[in-house]
C-alpha positions as CSV (number, residue, x, y, z in Angstrom):
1,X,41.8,-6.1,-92.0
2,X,39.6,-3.6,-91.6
3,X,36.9,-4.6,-94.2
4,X,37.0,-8.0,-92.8
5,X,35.6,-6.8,-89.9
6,X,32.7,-4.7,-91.3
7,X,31.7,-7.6,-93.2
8,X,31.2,-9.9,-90.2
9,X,29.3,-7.5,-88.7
10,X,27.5,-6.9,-91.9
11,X,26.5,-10.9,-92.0
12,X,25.1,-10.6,-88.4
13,X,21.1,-11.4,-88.6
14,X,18.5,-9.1,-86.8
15,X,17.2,-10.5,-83.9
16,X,13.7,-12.1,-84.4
17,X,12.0,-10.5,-81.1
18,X,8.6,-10.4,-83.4
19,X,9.2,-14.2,-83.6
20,X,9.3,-14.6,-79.9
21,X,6.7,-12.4,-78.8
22,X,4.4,-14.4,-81.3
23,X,5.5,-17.4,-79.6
24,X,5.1,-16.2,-76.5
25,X,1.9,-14.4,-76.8
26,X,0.2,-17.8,-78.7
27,X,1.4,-20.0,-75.9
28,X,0.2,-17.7,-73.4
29,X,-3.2,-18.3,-75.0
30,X,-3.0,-21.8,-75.1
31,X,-2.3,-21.9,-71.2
32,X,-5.1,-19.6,-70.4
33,X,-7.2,-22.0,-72.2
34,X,-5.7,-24.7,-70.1
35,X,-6.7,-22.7,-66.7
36,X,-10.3,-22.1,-68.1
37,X,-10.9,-25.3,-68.3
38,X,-9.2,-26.7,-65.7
39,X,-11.7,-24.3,-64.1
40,X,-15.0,-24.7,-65.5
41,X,-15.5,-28.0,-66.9
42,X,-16.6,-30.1,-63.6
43,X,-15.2,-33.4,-63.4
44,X,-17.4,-34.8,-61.3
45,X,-19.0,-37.1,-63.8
46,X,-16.7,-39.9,-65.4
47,X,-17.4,-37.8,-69.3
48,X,-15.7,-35.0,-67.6
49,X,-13.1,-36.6,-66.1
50,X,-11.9,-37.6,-69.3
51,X,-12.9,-34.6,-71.5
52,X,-10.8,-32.5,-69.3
53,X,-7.7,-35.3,-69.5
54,X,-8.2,-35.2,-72.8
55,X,-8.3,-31.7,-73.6
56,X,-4.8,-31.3,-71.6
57,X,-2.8,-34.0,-73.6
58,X,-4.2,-32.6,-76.7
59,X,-3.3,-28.8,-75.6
60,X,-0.1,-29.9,-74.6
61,X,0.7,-31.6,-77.2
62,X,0.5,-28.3,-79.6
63,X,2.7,-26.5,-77.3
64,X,5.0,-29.0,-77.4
65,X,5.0,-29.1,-80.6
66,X,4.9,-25.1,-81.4
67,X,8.0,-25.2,-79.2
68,X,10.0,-28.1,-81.2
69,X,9.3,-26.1,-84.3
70,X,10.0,-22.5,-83.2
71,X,12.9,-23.3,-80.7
72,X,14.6,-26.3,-81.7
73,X,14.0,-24.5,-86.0
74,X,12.2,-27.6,-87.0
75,X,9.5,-25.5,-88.5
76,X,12.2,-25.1,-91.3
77,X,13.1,-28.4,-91.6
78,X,12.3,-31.6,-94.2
79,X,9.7,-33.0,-93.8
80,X,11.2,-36.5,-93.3
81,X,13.4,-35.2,-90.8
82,X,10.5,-34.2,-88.7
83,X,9.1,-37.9,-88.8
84,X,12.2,-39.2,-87.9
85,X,11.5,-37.2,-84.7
86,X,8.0,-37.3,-83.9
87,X,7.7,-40.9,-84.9
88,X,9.6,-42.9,-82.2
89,X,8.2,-40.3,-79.8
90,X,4.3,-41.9,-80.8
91,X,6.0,-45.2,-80.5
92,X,7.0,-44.4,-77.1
93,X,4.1,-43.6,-76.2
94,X,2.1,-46.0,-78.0
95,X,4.3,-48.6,-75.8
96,X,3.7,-47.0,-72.4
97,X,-0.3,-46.9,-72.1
98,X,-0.3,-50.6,-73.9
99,X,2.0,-52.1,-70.9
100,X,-0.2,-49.6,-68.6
101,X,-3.4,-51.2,-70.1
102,X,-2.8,-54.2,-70.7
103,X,0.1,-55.2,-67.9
104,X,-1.0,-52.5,-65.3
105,X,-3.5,-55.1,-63.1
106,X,-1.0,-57.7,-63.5
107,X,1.1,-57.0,-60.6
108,X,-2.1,-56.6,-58.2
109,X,-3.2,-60.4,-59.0
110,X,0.1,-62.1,-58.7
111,X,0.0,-61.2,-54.8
């Protein structure tokens, strides 16, 4: 019984705290990033309006997706597996800004 026991704890993994704090530390960058511009690119004109939108949807996008793959261990996984995830999600999303676009005005010239 006793040699059972030391080989469970003998399977245990070390915890991956370097892992974290590399994830932590990068997304800590990212989101400074995010306050500098949110900060210093003006969006007085209509270019920066949309540079800064931009740039936000594009920065959050990678920490999304740095999140899925270190949290949620798809970094690891198939490829093909990955597509089967991040697919529908660009379909989604595909189908949300064409009804915004091209239904959005709708409902203002039917009253």
């Amino acid at each position: 019984m006793a040699e059972h026991i030391e080989n469970i704890d003998a399977e245990k993994q070390k915890p991956q705290t370097k892992e974290l704090w590399k994830v932590f530390w990068i997304l800590l960058l990212i989101t400074a990033v995010e306050f500098v511009i949110a900060f210093q690119i003006s969006s007085d004109s209509d270019f920066g309006k949309w540079l800064k939108i931009s740039l936000f949807i594009i920065l959050t996008f990678v920490k999304s997706f740095y999140i899925v793959g270190t949290f949620m261990h798809l970094k690891h996984e198939v490829k093909a597996l990955i597509w089967t995830v991040v697919l529908p999600i660009i379909f989604i999303l595909w189908f949300i800004l064409a009804l915004v676009y091209y239904e959005g005005g709708y409902i203002g010239s039917v009253r």
